[in-house]
N, C-alpha and C positions, 0 to 999 in steps of 0.2 A: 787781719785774721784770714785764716785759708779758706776754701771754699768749704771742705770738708766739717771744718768744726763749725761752721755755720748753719750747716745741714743738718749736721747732728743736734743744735740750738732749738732748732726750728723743730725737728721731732719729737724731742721732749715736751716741747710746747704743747703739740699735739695731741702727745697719748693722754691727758687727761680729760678734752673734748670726747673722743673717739667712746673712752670707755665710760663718761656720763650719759652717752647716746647708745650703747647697748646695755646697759640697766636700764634705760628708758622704754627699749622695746621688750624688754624679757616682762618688765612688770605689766606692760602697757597688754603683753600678749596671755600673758598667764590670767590679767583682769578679765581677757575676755572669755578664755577660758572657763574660767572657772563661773564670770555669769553666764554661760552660756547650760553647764552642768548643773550650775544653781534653777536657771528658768526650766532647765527639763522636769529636773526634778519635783520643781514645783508645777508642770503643766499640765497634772492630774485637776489640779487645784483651780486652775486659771481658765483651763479651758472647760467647756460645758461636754459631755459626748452626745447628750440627746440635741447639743447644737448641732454638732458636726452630723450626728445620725440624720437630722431635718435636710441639712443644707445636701449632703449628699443627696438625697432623696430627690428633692428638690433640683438637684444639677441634670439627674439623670431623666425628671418631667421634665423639663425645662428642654434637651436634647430631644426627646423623641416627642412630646405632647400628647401623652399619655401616663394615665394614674399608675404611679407605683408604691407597690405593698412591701415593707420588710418585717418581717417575721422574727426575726433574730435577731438580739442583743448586738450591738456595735461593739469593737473591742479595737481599741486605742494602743498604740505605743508608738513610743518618741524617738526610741534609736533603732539604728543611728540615723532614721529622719521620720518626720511625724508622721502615720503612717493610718486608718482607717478601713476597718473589714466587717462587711454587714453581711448577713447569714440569711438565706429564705428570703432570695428578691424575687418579687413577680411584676410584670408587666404586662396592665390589662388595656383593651379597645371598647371603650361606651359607648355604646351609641344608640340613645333613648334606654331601655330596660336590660336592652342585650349585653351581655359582658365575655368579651373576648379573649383569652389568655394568650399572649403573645410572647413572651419569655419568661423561663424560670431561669434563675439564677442560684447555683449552691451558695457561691460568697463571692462578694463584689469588694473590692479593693481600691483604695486610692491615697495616694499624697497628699498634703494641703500644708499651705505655710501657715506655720506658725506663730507670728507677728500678723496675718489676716485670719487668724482665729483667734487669738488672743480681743480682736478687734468685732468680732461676732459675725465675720464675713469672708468665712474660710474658700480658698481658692483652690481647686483639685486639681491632680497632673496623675501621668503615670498609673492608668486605669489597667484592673487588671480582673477578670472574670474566670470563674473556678466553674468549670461545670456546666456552662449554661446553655440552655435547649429551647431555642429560636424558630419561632415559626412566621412564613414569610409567602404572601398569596400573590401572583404574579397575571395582570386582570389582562383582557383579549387584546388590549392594546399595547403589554410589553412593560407595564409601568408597575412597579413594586409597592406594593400596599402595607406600609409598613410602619413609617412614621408621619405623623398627623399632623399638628399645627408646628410643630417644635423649632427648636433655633435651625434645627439642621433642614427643615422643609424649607421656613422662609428663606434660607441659605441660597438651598437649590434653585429656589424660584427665581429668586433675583439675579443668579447666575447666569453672564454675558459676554460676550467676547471685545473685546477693545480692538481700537484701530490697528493694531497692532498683533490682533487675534488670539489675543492672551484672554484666560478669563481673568472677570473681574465683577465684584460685589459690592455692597454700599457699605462703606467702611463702619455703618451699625450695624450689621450684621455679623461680623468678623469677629470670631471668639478662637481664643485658643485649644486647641486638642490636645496638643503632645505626644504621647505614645500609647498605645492600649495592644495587650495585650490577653490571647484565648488561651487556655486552656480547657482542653480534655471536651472540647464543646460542638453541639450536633445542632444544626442546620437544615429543617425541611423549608422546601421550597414548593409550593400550589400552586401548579399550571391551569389555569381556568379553563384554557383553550381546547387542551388537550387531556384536563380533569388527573392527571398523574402527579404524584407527587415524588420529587426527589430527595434524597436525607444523604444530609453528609456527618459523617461519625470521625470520633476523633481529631477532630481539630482542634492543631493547634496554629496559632497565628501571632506573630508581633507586625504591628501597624505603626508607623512612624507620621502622623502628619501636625505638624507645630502645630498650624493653623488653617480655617476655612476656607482662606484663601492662597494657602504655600500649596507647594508640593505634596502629595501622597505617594508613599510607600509601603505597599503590604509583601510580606512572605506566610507562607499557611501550608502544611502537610494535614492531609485529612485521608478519610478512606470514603470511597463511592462504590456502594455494592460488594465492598468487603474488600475493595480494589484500595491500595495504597496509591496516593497522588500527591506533587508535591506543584505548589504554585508560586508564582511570582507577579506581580503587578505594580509598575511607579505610569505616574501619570502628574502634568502639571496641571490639568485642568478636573479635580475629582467630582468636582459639584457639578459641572456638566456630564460628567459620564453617568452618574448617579442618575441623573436628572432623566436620562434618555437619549443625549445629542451625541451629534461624534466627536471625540478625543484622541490626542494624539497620546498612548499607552507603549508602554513596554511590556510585552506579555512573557511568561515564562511557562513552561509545562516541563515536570519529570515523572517520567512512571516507566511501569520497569521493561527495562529492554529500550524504549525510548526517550528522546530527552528535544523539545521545542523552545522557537523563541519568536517572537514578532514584534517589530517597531514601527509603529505608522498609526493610522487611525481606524476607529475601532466603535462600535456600538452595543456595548455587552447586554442591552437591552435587550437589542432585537437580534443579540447571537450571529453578530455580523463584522468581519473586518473589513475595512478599506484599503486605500493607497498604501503601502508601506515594504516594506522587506521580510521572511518569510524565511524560517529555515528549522527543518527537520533532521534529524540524527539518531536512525535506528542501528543499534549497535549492538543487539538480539533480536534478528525477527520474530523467531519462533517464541522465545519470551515474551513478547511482546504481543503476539498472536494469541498466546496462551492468557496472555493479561487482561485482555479485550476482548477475547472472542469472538476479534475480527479476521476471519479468515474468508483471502480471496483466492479465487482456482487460477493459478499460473504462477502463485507465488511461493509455489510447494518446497521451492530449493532456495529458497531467498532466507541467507545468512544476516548480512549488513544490506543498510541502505540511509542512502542521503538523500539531500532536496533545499535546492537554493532558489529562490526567486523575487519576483520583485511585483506584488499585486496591484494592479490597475484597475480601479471599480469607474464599470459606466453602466448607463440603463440597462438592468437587466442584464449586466455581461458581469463574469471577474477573467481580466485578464494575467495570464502568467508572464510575462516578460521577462529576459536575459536570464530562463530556464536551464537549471542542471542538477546533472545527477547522478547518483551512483549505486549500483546494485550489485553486491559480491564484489568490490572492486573495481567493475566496468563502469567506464563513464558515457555521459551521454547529454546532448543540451538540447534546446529547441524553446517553442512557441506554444501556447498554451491557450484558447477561450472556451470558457463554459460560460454558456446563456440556458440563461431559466425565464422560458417564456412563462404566462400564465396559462395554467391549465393544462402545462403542456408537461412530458421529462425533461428535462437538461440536458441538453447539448454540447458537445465538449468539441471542440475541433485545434486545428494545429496541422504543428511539421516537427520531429522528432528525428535526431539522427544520433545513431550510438556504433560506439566500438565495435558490441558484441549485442546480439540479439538472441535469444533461445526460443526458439521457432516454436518447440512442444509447448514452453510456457504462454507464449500467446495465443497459441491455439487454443489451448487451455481456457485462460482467459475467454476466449471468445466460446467458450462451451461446444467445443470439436475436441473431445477426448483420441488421445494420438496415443496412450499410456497408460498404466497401471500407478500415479503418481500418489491418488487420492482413494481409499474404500470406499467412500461415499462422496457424489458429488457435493463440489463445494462449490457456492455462489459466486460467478462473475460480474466483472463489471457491467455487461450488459443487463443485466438486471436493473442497474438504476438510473442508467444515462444513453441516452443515442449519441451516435460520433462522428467525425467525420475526418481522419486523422491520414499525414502523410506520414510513414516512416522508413526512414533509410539506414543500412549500415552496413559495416567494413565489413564485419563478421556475422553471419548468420548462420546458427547450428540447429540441425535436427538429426539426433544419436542417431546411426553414427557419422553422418553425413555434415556436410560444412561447404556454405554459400559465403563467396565474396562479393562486393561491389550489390547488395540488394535494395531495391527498391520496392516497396510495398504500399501499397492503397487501404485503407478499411474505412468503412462505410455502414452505420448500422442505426439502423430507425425501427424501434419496437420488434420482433420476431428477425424481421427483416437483417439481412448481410451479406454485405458484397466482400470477400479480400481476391484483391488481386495484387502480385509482384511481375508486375511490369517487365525485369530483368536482374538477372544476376550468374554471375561465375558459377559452373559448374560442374566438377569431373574433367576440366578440360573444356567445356562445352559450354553450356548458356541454357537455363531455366526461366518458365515463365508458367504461370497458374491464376487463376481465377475459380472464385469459390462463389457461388452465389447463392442465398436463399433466401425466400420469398415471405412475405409479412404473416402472422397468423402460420408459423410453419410448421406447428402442432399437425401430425399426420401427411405433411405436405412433403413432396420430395426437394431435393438440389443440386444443384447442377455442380459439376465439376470438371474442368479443360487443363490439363496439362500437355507443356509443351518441352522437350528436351530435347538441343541440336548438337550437334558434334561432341559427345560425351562418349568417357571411357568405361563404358557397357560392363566389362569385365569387373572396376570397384563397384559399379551399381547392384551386382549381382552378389557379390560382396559384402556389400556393407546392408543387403538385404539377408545373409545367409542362405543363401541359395547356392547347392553346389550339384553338382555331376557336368552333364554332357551341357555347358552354355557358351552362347557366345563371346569371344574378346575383338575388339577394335573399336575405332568410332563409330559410334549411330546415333540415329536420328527416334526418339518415341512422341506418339503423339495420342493421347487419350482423352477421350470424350465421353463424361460417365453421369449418371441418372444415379440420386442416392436418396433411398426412400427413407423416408422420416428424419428428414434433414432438421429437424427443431430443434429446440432446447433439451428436449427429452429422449433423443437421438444421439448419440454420439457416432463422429467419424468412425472410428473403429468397429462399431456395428454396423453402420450405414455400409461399408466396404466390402462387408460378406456378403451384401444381399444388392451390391448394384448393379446398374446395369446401361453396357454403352458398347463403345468399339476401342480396337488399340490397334496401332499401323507403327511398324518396327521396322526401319531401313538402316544397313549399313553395308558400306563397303570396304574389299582389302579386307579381311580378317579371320579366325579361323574357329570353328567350331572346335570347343573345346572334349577329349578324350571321345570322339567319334571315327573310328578305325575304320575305315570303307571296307580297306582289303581285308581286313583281319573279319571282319560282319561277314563278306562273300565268303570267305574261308569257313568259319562258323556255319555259315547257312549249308554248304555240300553235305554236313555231315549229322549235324542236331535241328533236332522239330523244334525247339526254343532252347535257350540261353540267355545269360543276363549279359548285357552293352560292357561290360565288365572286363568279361571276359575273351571278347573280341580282342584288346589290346587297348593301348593308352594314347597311341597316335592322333594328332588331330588334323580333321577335314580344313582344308584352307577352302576359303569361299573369294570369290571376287564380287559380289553381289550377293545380300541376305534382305530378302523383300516378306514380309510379313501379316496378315490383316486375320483381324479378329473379333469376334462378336464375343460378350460374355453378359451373365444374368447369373444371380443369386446363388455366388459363389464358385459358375462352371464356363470354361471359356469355350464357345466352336471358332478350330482354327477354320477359316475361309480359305486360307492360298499360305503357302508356306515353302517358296521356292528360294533355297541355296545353292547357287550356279557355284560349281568348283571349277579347275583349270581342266579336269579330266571327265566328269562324271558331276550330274548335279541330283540334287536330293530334295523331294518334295513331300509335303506334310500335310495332312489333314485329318480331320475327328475331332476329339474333345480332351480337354485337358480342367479338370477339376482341382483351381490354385485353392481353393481353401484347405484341400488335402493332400496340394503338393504332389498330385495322379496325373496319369496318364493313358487315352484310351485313343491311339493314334495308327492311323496305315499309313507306311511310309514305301518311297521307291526310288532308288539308285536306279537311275538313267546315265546311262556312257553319252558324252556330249557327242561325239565323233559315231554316230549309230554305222557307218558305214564303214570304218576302220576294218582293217585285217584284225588287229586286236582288242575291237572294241567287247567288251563283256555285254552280256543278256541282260535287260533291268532285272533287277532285282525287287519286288515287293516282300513287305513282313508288318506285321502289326508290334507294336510298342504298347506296353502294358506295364504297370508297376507304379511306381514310384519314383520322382524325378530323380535321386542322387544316383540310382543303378537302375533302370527298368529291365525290362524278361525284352528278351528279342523271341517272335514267333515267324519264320518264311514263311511265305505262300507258296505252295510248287507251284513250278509253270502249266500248265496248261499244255496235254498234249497236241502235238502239231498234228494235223488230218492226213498228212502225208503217210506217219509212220503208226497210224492208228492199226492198230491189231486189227482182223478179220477172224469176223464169225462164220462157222462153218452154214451152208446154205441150207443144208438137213440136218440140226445139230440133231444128234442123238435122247433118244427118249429117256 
């Protein structure tokens, strides 16, 4: 016989096992079916509800160890799984005569199997709370007063770390949870400490923890002060965090404009994290400013910002390690410690180095208004920390001006501040300043020293908006200034019109700009004043430009103000009022060569006006005694 028809032998044989064995499962599946329709149907019957009403009751004392009221009929149903919802739950605290309301509950929901109620010993899963309004008192020590003798206390209690620094509980202790989930549910919290209470509205939350001893997982959107917030929290160890101890947590925060995360360990008790990694992502400042009402001065133009780090807790310190960051794009890393002594402010110190720095915003910051950024002062960080911070960067701007290669010092303890920049690229040249002011600086003045060397005088004049008759080439400034009411309630910008110090100006090789020597001589033979103007557009070349000057609330006296030219030098003195941009000056063209066949007469004239044109005024000469007129010896009566 061939193989084939053997095959097909043996098939035959087959198909009548095959299809006595799927009648066997259709009926075997349909029986169960159908008692499965039958026992629902009938579980009005079988099951008690004032049982499941007690046991529920009873599960919920039983978790917290406190008496609970339900007011409201139970309401049962079976599909498609057996399901239990109680109306008007309360949860009160005894103790002696006193009676405490600790939660309302609209309606309280749960699971329970079927076959363990059928048994009178229904098992819940799958909790779910409609409504309920929680109240929760938080005593001097950080410990939440909330649940009393219950499974979940002894729980906590017994909660301990293994060799292996895992928690762990006494396997009587260990009940299952499953999932619970809030709705629609508000949250006060009693700060004893601090006597404030906080309330969280609209929440909603699903909680995943199998068991007392597994993993926890909660997610929760609530509002805080009408603020929208959204959270995240898993943690393996939840009975210790509960409890008080530190845990190793996953933390999540979203609210608007920003969005947080942290994984390390954590003490939600006492509002503290530890060891762990760290990262912030604001991706609307001003959103986010608006959401919080946290607004700090320096961060007026801050778009974006990010923040990576890695928290280090020791006594009294939190360290920032492998520090970075970004603002508008610009990045920047460094080093990071803030120590909270007792008694004392916080202390931040470090070394910070970035791309791009914005000079104004940190001044800002340090409450030295440079700007018209803010209407109303807005609080710095010196307000709540002393510092001690190096910072450095590529880029350093202050409109319209721009430092390379900066290096910067701040230093600040209570009223007290030092900033100094050590060095940095400048116009060609190299800047250095130090800002100093002194503790208690309410009505106290502050010192300020600038220094600027081989810079191109001409952009500085420039990008100050200063134009007419000024200098162009390299020089040298050096200013040394007294600025009263240097405090918090002082701003640079006011301090500026009323200080007072000295300023010393050297440069060589360059030429006084639109000052016409010859076209001024020319002018002067013919008119009693004229504007510099109109002299002509030519400019004085100087080989030496030496400068010094004293100034006081808002008014400069020049001291010495000799521009040695190749022909002829020009010297300056009087006053010059920079707050109004005036000038009240006698000047005089001296011929260098006095002895020359064709050296000209000095020339004296007062300057008067306003810097971008002033009035030229001559002095006549003085007649010479040689060619003085004669009075007659008997003048006539």
């Amino acid at each position: 016989m061939s193989d084939a028809r053997m095959s097909k032998k043996l098939h035959n044989r087959q198909q009548p096992g095959r299809r006595r064995l799927l009648r066997l499962v259709i009926v075997v599946s349909a029986s169960v079916i159908l008692a499965s329709v039958l026992l629902r149907i009938a579980a009005p019957h079988l099951i008690s509800s004032s049982l499941v009403r007690s046991a529920i009751g009873s599960a919920v004392s039983g978790w917290t160890g406190h008496d609970v009221t339900i007011n409201g009929p139970p309401v049962i149903s079976f599909w498609p799984e057996p399901r239990v919802t109680l109306t008007d739950v309360s949860v009160h605290k005894r103790e002696g005569n006193s009676d405490q309301l600790l939660a309302e509950i609209d309606a309280l929901s749960a699971s329970f199997g079927f076959y363990s109620a059928i048994r009178g010993q229904p098992q819940f899963s799958e909790f779910r709370f409609v409504r309920p309004r929680i109240r929760i008192e938080r005593n001097r020590d950080g410990k939440l007063d909330w649940s009393n003798e219950g499974r979940l206390t002894a729980a906590v209690r017994d909660a301990h770390r293994n060799g292996a620094g895992m928690q762990e509980i006494d396997p009587s202790l260990d009940a299952a949870v499953d999932s619970v989930q809030v709705v629609d549910g508000e949250v006060t919290l009693v700060d004893e400490t601090s006597g404030q209470e906080f309330v969280a509205q609209s929440l909603q939350a699903d909680i995943d923890w199998p068991r007392l001893s597994s993993a926890f997982d909660a997610k929760a959107s609530l509002s805080f002060e009408g603020r929208p917030v959204t959270l995240q929290i898993q943690t393996d160890s939840p009975l210790m965090l509960i409890g008080g101890d530190v845990a190793d947590v996953v933390l999540g925060i979203d609210v608007k404009g920003l969005t947080g995360r942290f994984q390390g360990k954590a003490n939600l008790m006492k509002g503290r994290l530890g060891d762990g990694s760290l990262e912030l992502n604001a991706a609307d400042v001003p959103a986010f400013a608006a959401f919080s009402g946290l607004r700090l001065a320096g961060s007026e133009d801050w778009q974006t910002a990010a923040l990576k780090t890695n928290l280090v807790m020791a006594v009294n310190e939190l360290r920032f390690e492998d520090l970075s960051f970004q603002v508008n794009g610009t990045s920047g890393d460094g080093f990071l410690a803030l120590t909270h002594p007792d008694q004392a402010r916080p202390t931040l110190s470090g070394t910070l180095a970035l791309d791009r720095l914005d000079l104004a915003g940190l001044l800002r910051g340090l409450e030295l208004d440079v700007d018209d950024k803010a209407e109303a002062r807005l609080p710095g960080f010196v307000d709540w920390i002393d510092f001690d911070v190096t910072v450095s960067a590529r880029i350093a701007t202050l409109a319209p001006f721009e430092l390379t290669g900066l290096g910067a010092s701040l230093i600040g303890k209570g009223d007290s501040l030092k900033l100094v920049i050590g060095d940095a690229e400048f116009l060609g040249g190299s800047l250095s300043a130090r800002f100093s002011r002194p503790d208690g600086a309410v009505g106290q003045d502050a010192d300020l020293s600038l220094s600027l060397e081989g810079i191109d005088i001409e952009h500085l004049m420039e990008g100050l908006a200063l134009d007419g008759t000024m200098p162009a080439g390299q020089a040298s400034v050096d200013l040394v200034a007294r600025l009263p009411n240097g405090g918090p309630n002082g701003g640079l910008r006011q301090s500026v019109e009323t200080m007072s110090g000295t300023l010393r100006f050297r440069a060589d090789d360059g030429v006084l700009r639109n000052f016409d020597a010859e076209g001024l001589r020319a002018m002067a033979k013919g008119h009693a004043y004229f504007q510099l103007s109109a002299a002509g557009d030519e400019d004085f070349s100087f080989s030496h430009f030496d400068l010094t000057a004293r100034f006081d609330h808002g008014s400069a006296e020049i001291e010495k103000a000799q521009i040695s030219g190749s022909s002829e030098t020009l010297t300056l003195s009087g006053i010059a009022p920079f707050t109004r941009q005036a000038l009240a000056l006698r000047g005089e063209l001296t011929p260098t060569d006095e002895g020359g066949a064709n050296a000209d007469s000095p020339l004296s004239f007062f300057i008067g006006g306003v810097w971008s044109d002033p009035v030229i005024s001559p002095v006549p000469n003085a007649p010479s005694p040689s060619i003085a007129p004669r009075l007659p010896a008997n003048p006539a009566p």
